[in-house]
C-alpha positions in Angstrom: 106.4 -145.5 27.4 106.0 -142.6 29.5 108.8 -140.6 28.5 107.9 -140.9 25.0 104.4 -139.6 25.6 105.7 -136.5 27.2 108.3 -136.0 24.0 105.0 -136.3 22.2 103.3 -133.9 24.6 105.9 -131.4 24.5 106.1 -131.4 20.6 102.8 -130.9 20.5 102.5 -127.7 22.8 105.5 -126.2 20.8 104.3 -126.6 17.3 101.1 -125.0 18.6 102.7 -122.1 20.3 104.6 -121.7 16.8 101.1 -121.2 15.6 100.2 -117.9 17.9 103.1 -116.0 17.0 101.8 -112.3 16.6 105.1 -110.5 16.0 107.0 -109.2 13.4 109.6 -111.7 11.6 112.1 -111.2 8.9 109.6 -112.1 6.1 106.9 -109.9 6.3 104.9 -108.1 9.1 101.0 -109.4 10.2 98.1 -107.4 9.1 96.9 -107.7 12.8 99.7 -105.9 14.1 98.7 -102.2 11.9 97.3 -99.5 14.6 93.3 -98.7 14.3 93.2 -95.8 12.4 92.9 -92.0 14.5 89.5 -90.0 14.9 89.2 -87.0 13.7 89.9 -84.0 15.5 87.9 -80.7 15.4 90.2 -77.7 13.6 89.3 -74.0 13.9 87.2 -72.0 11.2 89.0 -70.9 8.1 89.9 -67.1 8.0 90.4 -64.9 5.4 92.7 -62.1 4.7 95.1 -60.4 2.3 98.4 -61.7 2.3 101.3 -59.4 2.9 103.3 -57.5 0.1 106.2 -59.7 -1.5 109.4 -58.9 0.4 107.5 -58.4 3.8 108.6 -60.1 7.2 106.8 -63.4 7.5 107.4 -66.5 10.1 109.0 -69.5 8.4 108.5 -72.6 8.6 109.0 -74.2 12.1 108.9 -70.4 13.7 106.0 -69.1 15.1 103.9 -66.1 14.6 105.3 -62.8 16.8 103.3 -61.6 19.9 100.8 -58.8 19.8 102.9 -55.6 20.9 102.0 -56.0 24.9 105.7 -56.4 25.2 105.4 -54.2 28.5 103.0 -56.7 30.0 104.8 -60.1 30.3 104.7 -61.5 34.0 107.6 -60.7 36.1 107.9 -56.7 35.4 106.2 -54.2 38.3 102.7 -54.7 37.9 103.0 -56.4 34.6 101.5 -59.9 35.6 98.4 -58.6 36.4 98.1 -56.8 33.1 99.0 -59.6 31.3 96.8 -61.6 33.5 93.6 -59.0 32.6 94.6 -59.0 28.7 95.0 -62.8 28.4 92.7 -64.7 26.2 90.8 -68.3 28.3 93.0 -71.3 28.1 91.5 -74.9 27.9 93.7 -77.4 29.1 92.6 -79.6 26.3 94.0 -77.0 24.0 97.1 -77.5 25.8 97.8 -81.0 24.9 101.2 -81.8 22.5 104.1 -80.6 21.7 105.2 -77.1 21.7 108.2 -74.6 20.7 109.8 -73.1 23.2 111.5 -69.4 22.6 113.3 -67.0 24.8 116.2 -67.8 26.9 117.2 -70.7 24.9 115.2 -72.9 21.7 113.6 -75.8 22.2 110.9 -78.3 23.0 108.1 -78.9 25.5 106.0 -81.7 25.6 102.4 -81.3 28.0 99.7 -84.5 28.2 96.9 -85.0 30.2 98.4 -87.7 32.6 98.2 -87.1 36.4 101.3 -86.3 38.1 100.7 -84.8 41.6 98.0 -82.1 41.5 99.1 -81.4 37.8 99.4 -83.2 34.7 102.7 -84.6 33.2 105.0 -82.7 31.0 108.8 -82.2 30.2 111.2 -80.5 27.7 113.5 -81.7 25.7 116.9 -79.4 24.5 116.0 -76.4 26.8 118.5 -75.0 29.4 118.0 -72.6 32.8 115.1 -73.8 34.9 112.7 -74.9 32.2 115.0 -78.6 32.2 113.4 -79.3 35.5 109.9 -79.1 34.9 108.0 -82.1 35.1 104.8 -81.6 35.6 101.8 -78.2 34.4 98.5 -76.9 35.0 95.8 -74.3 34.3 95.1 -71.5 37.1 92.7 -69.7 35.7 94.1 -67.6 32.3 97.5 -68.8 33.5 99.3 -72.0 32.9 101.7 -73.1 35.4 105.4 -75.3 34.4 106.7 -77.2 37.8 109.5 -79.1 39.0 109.2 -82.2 40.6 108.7 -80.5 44.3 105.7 -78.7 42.7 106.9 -75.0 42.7 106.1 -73.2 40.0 109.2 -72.6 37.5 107.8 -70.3 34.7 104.3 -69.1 33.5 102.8 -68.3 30.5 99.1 -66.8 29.2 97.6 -67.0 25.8 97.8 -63.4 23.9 97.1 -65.4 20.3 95.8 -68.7 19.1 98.5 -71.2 19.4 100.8 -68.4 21.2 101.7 -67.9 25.1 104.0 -65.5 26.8 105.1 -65.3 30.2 108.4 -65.6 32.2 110.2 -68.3 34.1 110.9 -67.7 38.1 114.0 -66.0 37.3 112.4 -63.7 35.4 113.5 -65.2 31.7 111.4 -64.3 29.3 109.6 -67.5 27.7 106.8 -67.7 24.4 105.5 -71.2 23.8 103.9 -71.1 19.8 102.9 -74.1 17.4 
């Protein structure tokens, strides 16, 4: 009698757990499961301008627009980092936030959040070579934004000349511009 009460029981409990089933299945997907839709996100004003003759140099799509013509300033040159560093524009480190295209040395990706990681915030790169594959974490030092490995030394810097446009150098010296 008391076996056939816990078959009972134990029927029971599964046909209700079948019940709370919140994932996907091979017939259809639950409306529970859809993400809550984003908040909007303040953009920049609107600016106006003529657009260049036909047949003149422009960026392209996934490029990014060229640096104002401090060449002789980036970081790393004889007393170049400190006329970058009075020239730069303010950085927020909210700004900073996403995913960026790395140019220079080598092509490729950097990705920056807002989660701690030491006395920094998480980042990494993805396709880069040279010393930009060990970063790990970045911060904001004033107009200057600091990559770093996992020991915490710094491995390249950058400061903002444009909207949406760094430039700077790694340790080595390797010239680096980050652009959206």
């Amino acid at each position: 009698m008391r076996f056939g009460k816990s078959i009972a029981g134990l029927a029971m409990v599964l046909a209700l757990a079948g019940c709370q089933r919140t994932a996907d299945s091979a017939w259809g997907t639950q409306a529970s499961l859809a993400p809550a839709p984003l908040a909007a996100q303040p953009v920049g004003g609107v600016q106006a301008g003529q657009l260049p003759p036909a047949g003149a140099a422009t960026t392209t799509p996934g490029q990014f627009p060229a640096a104002p013509t401090q060449t002789a300033s980036l970081p790393g040159a004889a007393g170049a980092a400190d006329a970058m560093a009075a020239s730069a524009l303010d950085v927020k480190k909210e700004t900073m936030v996403g995913n960026w295209k790395v140019s220079g040395s080598s092509s490729c990706d950097m990705f920056l959040t807002l989660t701690n990681l030491g006395s920094g915030s998480r980042g990494g790169t993805r396709g880069c070579a040279g010393e930009l594959t060990a970063m790990r974490s970045w911060e904001v030092a004033g107009k200057q934004v600091q990559f770093k490995d996992t020991d915490g030394n710094v491995i390249g810097s950058v400061y903002k000349t444009a909207d949406n446009r760094f430039d700077g150098r790694t340790a080595s010296g390797q010239p680096i511009a980050l652009g959206r």
